[in-house]
C-alpha positions as CSV (number, residue, x, y, z in Angstrom):
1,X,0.0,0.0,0.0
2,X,2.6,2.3,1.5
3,X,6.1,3.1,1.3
4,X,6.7,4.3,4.9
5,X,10.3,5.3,4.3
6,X,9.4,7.5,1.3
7,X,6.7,9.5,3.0
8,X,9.2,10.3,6.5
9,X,11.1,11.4,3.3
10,X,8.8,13.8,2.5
11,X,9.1,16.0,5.5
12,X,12.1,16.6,5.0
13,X,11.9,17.3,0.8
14,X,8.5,19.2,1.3
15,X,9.1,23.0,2.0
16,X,6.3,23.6,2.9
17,X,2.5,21.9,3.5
18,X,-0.9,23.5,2.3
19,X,-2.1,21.4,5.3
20,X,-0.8,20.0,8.3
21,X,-3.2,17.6,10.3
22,X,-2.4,16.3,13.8
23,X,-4.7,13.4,15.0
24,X,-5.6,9.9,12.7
25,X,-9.0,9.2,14.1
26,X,-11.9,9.4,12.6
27,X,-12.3,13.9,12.0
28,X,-8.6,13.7,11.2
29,X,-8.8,11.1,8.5
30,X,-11.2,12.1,7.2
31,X,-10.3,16.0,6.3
32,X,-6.9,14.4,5.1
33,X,-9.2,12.7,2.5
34,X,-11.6,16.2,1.7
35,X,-8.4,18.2,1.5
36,X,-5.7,15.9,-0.7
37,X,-9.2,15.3,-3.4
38,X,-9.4,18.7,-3.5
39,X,-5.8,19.2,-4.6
40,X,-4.3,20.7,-1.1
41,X,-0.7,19.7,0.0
42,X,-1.7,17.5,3.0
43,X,0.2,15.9,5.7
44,X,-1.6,13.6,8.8
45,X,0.7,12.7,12.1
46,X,-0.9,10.7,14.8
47,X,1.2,10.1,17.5
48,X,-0.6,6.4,18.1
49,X,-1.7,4.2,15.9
50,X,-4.3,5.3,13.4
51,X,-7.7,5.5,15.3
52,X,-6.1,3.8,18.4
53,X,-8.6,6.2,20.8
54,X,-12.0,6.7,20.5
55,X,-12.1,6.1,16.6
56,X,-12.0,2.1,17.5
57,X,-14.0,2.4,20.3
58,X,-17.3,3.0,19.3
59,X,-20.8,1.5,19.0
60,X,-20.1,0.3,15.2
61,X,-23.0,1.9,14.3
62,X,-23.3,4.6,11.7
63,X,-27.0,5.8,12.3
64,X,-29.3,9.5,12.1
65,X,-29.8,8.8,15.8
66,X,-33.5,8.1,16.9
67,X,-32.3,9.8,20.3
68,X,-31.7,13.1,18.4
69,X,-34.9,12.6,16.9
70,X,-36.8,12.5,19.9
71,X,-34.7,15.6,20.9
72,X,-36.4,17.4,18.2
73,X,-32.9,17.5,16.0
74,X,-34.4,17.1,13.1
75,X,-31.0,18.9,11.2
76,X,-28.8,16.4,12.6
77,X,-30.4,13.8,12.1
78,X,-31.3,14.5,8.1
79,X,-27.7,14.9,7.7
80,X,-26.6,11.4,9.8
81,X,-28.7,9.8,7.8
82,X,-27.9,11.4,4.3
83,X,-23.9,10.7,5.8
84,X,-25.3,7.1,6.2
85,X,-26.3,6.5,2.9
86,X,-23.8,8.0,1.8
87,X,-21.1,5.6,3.1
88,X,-23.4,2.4,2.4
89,X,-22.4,3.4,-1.4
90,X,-18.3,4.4,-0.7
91,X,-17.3,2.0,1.8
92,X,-19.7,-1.3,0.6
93,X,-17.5,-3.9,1.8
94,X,-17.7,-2.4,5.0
95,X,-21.5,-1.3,5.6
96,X,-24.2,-3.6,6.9
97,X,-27.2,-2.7,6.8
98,X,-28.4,-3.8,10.1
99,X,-32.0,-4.5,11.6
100,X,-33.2,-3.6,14.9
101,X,-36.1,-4.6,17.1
102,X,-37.3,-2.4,19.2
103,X,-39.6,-4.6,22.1
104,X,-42.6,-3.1,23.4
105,X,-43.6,-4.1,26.8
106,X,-47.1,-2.3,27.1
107,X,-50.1,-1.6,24.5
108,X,-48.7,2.0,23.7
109,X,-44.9,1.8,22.8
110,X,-45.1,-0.3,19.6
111,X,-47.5,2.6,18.3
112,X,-45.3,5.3,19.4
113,X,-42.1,3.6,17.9
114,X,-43.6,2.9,15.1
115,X,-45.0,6.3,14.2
116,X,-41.8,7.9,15.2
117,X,-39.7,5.5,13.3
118,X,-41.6,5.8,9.6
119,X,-40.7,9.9,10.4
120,X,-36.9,8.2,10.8
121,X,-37.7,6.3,7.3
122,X,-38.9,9.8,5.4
123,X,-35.9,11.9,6.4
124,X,-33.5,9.1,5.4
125,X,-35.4,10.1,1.7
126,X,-33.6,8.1,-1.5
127,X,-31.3,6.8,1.2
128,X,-33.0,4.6,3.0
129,X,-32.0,1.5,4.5
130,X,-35.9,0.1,4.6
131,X,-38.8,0.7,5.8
132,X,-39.8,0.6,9.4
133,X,-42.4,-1.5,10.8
134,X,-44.5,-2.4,14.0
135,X,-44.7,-6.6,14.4
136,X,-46.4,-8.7,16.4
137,X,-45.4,-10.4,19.9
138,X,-45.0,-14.0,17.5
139,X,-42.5,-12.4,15.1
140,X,-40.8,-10.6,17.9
141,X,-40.2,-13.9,19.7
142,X,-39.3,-15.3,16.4
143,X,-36.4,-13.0,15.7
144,X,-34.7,-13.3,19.1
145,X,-35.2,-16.2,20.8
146,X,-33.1,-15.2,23.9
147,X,-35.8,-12.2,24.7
148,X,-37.9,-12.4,27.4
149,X,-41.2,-12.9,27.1
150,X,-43.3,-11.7,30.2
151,X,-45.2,-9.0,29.5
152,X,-44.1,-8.9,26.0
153,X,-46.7,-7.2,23.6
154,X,-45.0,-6.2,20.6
155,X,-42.1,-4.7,18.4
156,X,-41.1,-2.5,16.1
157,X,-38.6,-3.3,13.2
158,X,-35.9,-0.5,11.8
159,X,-32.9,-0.5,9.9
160,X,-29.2,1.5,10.2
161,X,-25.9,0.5,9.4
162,X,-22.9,-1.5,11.2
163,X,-19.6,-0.7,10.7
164,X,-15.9,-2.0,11.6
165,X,-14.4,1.7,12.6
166,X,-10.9,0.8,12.9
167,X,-10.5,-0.8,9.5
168,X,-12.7,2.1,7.9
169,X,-10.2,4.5,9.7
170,X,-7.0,2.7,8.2
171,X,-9.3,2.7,4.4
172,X,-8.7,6.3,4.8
173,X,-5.7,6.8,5.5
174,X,-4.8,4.4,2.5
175,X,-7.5,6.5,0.4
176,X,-5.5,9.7,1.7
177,X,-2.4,8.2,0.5
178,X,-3.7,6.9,-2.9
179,X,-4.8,10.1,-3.5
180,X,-1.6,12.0,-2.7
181,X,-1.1,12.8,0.4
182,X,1.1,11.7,3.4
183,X,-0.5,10.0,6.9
184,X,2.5,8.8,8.9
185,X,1.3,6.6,13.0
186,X,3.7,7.2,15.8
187,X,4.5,10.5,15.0
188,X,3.9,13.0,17.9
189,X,3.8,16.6,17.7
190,X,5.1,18.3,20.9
191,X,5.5,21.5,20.0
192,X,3.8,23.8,17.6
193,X,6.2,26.3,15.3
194,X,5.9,30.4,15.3
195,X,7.1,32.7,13.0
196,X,8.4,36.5,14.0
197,X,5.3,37.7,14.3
198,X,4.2,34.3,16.9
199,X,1.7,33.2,14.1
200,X,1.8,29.2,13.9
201,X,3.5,28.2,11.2
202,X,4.3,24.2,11.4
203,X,5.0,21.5,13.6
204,X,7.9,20.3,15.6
205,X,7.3,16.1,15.6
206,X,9.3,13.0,16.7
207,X,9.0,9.8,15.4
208,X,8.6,7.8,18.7
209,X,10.2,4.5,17.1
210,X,13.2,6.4,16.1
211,X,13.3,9.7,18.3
212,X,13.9,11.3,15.3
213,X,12.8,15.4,15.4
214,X,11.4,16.9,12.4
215,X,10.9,20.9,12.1
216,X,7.7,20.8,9.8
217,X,6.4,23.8,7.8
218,X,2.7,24.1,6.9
219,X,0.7,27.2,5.8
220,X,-2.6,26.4,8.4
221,X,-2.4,23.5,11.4
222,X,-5.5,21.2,12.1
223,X,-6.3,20.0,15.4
224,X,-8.0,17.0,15.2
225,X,-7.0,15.7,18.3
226,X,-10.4,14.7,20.1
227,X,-9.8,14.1,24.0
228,X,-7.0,15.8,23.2
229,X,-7.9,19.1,21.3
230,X,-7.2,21.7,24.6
231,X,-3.7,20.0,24.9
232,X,-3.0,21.2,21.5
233,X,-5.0,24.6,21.8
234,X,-2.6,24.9,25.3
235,X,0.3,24.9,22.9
236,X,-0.6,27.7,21.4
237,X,-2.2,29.6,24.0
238,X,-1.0,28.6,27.6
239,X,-4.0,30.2,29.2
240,X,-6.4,28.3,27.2
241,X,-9.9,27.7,28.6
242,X,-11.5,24.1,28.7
243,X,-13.3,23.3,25.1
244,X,-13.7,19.8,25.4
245,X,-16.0,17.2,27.8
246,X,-15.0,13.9,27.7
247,X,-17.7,11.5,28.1
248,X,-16.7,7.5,28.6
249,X,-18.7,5.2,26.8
250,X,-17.8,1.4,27.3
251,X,-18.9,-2.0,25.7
252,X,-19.2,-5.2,26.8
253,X,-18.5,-8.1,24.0
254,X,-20.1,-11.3,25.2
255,X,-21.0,-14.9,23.2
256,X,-23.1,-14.8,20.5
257,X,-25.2,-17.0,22.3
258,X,-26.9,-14.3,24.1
259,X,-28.5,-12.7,21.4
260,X,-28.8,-16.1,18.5
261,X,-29.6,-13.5,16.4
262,X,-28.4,-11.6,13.3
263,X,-30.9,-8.8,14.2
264,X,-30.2,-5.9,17.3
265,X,-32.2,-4.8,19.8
266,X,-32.6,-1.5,20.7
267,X,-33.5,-0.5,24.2
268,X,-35.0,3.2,23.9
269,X,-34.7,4.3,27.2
270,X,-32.8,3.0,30.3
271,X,-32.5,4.0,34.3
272,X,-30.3,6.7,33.3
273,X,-32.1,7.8,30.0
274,X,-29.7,6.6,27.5
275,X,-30.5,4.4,24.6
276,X,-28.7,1.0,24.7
277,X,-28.0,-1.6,22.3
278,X,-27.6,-5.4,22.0
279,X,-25.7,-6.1,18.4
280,X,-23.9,-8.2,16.6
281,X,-20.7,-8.2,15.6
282,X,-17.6,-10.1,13.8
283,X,-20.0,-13.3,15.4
284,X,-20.0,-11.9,19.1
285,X,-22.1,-9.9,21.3
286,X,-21.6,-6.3,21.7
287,X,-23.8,-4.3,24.8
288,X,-23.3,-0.4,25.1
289,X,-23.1,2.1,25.8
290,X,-22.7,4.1,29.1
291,X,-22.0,8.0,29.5
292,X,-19.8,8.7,32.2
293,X,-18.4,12.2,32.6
294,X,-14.7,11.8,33.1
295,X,-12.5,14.6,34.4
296,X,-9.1,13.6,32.8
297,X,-8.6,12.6,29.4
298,X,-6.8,9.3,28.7
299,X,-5.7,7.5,25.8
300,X,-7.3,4.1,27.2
301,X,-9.5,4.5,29.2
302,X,-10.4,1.6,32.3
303,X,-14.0,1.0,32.3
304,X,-15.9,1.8,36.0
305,X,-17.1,-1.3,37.8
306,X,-20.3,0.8,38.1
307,X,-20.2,0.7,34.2
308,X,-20.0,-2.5,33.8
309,X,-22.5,-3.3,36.6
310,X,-25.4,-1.1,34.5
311,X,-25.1,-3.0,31.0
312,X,-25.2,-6.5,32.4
313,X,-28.1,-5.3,34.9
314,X,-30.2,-3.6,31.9
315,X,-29.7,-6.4,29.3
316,X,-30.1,-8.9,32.2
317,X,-33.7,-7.1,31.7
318,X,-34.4,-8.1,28.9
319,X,-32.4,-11.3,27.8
320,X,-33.9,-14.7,28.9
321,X,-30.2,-16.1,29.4
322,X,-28.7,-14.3,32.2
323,X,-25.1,-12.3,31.6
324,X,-22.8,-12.1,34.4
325,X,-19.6,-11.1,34.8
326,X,-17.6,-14.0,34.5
327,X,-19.0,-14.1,30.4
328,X,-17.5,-10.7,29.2
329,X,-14.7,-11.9,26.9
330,X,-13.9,-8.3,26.8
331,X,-14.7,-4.7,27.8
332,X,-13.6,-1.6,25.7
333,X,-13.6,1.7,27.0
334,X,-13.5,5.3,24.5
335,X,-13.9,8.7,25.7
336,X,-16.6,11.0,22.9
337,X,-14.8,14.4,23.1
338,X,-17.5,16.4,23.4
339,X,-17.8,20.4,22.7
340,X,-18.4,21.9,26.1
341,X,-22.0,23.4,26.1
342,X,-22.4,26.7,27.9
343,X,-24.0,26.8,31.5
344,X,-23.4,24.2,34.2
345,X,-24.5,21.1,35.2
346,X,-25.2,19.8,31.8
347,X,-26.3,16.1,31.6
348,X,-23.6,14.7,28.7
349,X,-26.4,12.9,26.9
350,X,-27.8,16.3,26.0
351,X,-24.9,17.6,24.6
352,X,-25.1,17.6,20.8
353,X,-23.1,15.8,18.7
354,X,-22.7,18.1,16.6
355,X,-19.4,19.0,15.5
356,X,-17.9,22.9,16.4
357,X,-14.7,24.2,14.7
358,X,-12.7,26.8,16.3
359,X,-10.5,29.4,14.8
360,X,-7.4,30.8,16.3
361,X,-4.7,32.6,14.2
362,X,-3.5,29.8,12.1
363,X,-4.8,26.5,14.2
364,X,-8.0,25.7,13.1
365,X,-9.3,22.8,15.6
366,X,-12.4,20.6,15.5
367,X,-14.3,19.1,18.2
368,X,-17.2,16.8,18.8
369,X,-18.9,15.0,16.1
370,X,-19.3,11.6,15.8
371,X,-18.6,8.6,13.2
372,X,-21.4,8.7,11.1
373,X,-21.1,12.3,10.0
374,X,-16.9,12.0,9.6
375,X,-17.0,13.0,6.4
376,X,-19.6,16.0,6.5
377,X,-17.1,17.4,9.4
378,X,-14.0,16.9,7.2
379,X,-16.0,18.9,4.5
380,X,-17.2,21.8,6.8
381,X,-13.6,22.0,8.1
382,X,-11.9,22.4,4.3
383,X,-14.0,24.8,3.5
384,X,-13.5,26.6,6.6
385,X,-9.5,26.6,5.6
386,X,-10.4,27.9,1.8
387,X,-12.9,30.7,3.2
388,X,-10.6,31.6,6.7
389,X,-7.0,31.6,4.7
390,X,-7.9,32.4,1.0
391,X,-6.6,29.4,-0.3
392,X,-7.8,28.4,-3.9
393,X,-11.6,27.7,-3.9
394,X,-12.2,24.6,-4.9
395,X,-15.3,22.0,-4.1
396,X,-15.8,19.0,-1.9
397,X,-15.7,15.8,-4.3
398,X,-15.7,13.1,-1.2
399,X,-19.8,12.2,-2.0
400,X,-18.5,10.6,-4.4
401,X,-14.8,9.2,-3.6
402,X,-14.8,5.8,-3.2
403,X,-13.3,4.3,-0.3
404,X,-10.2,2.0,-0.1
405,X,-11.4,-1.4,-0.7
406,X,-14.7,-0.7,-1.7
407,X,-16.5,-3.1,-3.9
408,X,-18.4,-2.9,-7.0
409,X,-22.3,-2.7,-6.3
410,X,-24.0,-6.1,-6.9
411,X,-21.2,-7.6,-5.7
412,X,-21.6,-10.0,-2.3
413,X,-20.1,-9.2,1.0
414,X,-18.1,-11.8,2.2
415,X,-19.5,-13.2,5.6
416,X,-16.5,-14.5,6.4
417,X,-13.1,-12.9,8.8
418,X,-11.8,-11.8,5.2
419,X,-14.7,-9.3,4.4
420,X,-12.7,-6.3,5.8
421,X,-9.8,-6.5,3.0
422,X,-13.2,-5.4,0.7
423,X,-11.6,-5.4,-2.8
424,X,-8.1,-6.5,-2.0
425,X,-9.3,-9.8,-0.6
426,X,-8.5,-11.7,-4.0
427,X,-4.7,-10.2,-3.6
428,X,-4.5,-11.2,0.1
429,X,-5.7,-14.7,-0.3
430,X,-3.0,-15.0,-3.5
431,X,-0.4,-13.4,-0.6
432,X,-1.2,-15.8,1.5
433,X,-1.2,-19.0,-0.6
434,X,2.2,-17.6,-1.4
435,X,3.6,-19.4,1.8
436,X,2.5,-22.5,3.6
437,X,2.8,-21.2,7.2
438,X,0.6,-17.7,6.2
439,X,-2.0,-20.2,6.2
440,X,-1.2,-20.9,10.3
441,X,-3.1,-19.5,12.6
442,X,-2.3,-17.3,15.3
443,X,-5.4,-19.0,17.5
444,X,-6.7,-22.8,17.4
445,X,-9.9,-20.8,18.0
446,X,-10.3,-18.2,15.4
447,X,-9.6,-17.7,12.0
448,X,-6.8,-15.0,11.5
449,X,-3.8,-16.3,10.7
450,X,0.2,-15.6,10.0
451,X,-0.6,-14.0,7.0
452,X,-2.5,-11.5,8.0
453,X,0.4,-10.1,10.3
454,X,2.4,-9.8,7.5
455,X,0.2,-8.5,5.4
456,X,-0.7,-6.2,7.9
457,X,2.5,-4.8,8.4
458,X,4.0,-4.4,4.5
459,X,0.3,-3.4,3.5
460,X,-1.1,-1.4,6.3
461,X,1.2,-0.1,8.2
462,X,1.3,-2.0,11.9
463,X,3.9,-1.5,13.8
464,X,3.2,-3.0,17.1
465,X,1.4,-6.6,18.3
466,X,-1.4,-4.3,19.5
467,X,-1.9,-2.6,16.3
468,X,-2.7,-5.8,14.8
469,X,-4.5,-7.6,17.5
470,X,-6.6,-4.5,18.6
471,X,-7.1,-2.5,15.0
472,X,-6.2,-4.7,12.1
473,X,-8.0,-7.3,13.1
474,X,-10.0,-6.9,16.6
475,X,-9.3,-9.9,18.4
476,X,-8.4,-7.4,21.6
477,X,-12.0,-6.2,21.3
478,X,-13.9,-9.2,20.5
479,X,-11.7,-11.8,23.2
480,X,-9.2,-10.0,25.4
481,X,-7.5,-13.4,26.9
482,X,-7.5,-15.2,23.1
483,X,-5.9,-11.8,22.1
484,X,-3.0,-12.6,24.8
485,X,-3.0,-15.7,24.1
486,X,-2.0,-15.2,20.6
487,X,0.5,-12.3,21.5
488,X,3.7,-14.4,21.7
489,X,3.3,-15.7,18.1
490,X,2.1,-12.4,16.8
491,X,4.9,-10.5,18.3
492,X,7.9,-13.3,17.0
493,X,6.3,-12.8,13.2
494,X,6.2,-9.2,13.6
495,X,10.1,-8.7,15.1
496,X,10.6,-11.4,12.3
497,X,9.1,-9.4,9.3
498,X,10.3,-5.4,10.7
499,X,13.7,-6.8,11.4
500,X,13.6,-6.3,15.3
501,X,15.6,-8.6,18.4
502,X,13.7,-10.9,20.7
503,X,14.3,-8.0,22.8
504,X,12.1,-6.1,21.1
505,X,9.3,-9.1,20.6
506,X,9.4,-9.7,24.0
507,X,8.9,-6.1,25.0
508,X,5.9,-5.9,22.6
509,X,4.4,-9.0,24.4
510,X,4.7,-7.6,27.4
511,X,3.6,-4.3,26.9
512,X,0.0,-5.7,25.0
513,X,-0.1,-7.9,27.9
514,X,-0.1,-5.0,30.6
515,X,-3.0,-3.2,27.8
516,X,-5.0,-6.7,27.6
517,X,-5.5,-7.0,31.2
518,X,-7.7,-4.0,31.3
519,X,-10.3,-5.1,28.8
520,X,-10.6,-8.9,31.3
521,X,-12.6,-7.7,33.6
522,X,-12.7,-10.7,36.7
């Protein structure tokens, strides 16, 4: 995919950057794509891995939001749910389009969903997923057998999409690069550059394999930093006021035996007025999510045990088969950096999602936002750069940029481990015919095999055990203990194929080790 030694080249050959980016989630990747289609110079450093924070962490759902809908958003949610549609046709091998029930538990709320919902189906217009529809208490037991049944009167029936957000965030930064421009992981920025007049004019970044310092010259600076964003702003201005609340969100992954379902459930409203869901995903379980108002930002996050304690107790509402704690394979924590409302004492869950860009000399830094509308953000931003800094007008063409991998319409998704190479998976299976022991794999349990660390590392651009275990593929997330079970192996093929000491192998398996043993919870 990459040459990584040819683009650290370029920071030294390039005089000077239409763009600099710091952050590779989901906001940062995504302008990188907006700005290099529209012909800007455009560099991305993320001091992580790509998407390594709250980018991976999410719901892996890209949806209007029936919460916001019910919040009387309407302009959010018509453009969620145009963004929706829009990555069902760029990102296809990706997309699922994903049904959920919503069970009813008195005479009123399968009306009430249901009218609401066919509102949900009209503002999704040409885009929609399908049509919404209220079913009986037969079908409803029909579709998932692990409900519970007292007092069950109905359901209603919707459709959104699924997602795998780590692999869409690494499409992106391989669409980025495709298209031109240069995204380079583990490189952090510590300190921003002035000129004479104390107007930012680059970056000063390390690579952190290498401690290498480059003095990096760019004409405006993104901050796309999420949790992160004030840190950067601080840089700039030490006296810098608070912009962003973090808000923790965790997941629990259990068996798929709790749902025995390829359709969701959606609970509207629980205890603490969130909506929560029950999905599937990569043939688990995953239950989420909480809001939790967290004072300190951190790049993983440990999930409460009060946390924990509320998903298991409101699915344990539901679900016929009980969950307890001892059957979370794992538990995954990310932090939404949210735009600080004004006023005090403002529940989280009523803060809007919607994304606020904020202008200071030449730092331009986004905050908030979530997955679904990445690419809306990214757009806004761009054209925030072309109106703020005069740079050459020129339109948006990402509705229509197809994403990394994407496959040709008509064509089937794989339902198989493989469906996340998209387009490339005829080129990784040749890859990995090419060698007898790619074919090994890394788990007697699971599918993923040697091949797929190699590939992972010459194609897209791993560079540690827990880039491949937690974002390539997302054994961390989906089975923390078979993830460390498998990190010896993984770690002796990756020293192998980058050209690193058992030293080093052993230093990676220890260090995923120490990460694994917060997403176990005992």
């Amino acid at each position: 995919m990459t040459n990584r030694n040819k683009m650290l080249s370029r920071l030294e050959t390039v005089e000077e950057w239409d763009l600099i980016i710091i952050g590779g989630g989901a906001s940062g990747l995504g302008i990188a794509v907006d700005a290099v289609t529209r012909g800007f110079k455009t560099l991305l450093v993320e001091q992580y891995d790509f998407a390594k924070g709250t980018s991976s962490k999410s719901t892996k759902l890209l949806h209007g939001g029936v919460r916001y809908l019910a919040q009387g958003n309407l302009s959010l949610v018509i453009e969620a749910l145009e963004e929706r549609g829009l990555l069902a046709l760029n990102a296809r091998h990706l997309f699922i389009k994903q049904e959920f029930i919503i069970p009813n538990f008195n005479w009123w709320g399968g009306y009430f969903y249901a009218i609401g919902l066919k509102f949900y189906d009209l503002l999704s217009k040409k885009l929609s997923l399908g049509s919404s529809k209220r079913v009986g208490k037969e079908k409803v037991q029909s579709y998932l057998p692990t409900l519970k049944r007292d007092k069950l009167v109905s359901g209603v029936s919707y459709f959104d999409g699924q997602f795998d957000d780590a692999r869409l965030a690494l499409n992106l930064a391989q669409t980025a690069i495709e298209h031109g421009g240069t995204a380079l992981n583990y490189m952090k920025v510590t300190r921003l550059l002035k000129n004479d007049l104390g107007k930012v004019c680059g970056v000063r970044v390390v690579n952190t394999e290498t401690d290498r310092t480059y003095l990096v010259k760019g004409k405006v600076v993104i901050n796309a930093t999420g949790i992160f964003t004030d840190k950067i702003l601080k840089m700039q201005d030490p006296n810098h006021k608070k912009t962003v609340v973090p808000s923790q969100g965790i997941h629990l992954v259990l068996d798929r035996s709790f749902l025995e379902s390829d359709k969701a459930i959606m609970i509207p409203k629980t205890s603490d007025g969130r909506v929560l869901f029950v999905i599937p995903w990569h043939d688990k379980v995953i239950a989420g999510t909480t809001d939790t108002l967290i004072k300190k930002p951190k790049i993983e996050p440990v999930a409460q045990e009060t946390e924990i304690d509320f998903i298991l107790e409101t699915i344990n509402t539901y679900l016929a088969k009980n969950a307890s704690r001892r059957d979370v394979l794992s538990v995954f924590s990310g932090l939404r950096p949210l735009a600080k409302p004004r006023g005090h004492n403002v529940k989280t869950k009523e803060v809007s999602r919607r994304h606020k860009i904020i202008i200071s000399g030449n730092l331009l830094s986004i905050v908030g936002g979530k997955w679904t509308t990445y690419r809306k953000m990214a757009e806004d931003v761009v054209d925030n750069v072309i109106k703020t800094y005069r740079f050459p007008n020129s339109m948006s063409v990402t509705r229509e940029v197809s994403i990394h991998g994407n496959i040709s319409p008509g064509k089937a998704l794989r339902h198989d481990h493989l469906f996340i190479y998209g387009s490339e998976v005829d080129s990784y299976l040749q890859f990995e015919g090419s060698k007898p022991e790619y074919k090994d794999k890394i788990h007697p349990e699971y599918p993923y095999t040697v091949g797929q660390v190699v590939w992972s590392i010459r194609y897209e651009m791993a560079r540690t055990v827990e880039d491949f275990l937690a974002r390539r593929i997302r054994l961390l997330l989906l089975d923390a203990r078979a993830a460390m079970a498998s990190s010896k192996k993984v770690s002796e093929i990756m020293a192998e194929e980058l050209g690193k000491d058992q030293l080093w192998a052993q230093k990676q398996e220890q260090e995923f080790f120490t990460l694994a043993k917060t997403y176990v919870y005992r």
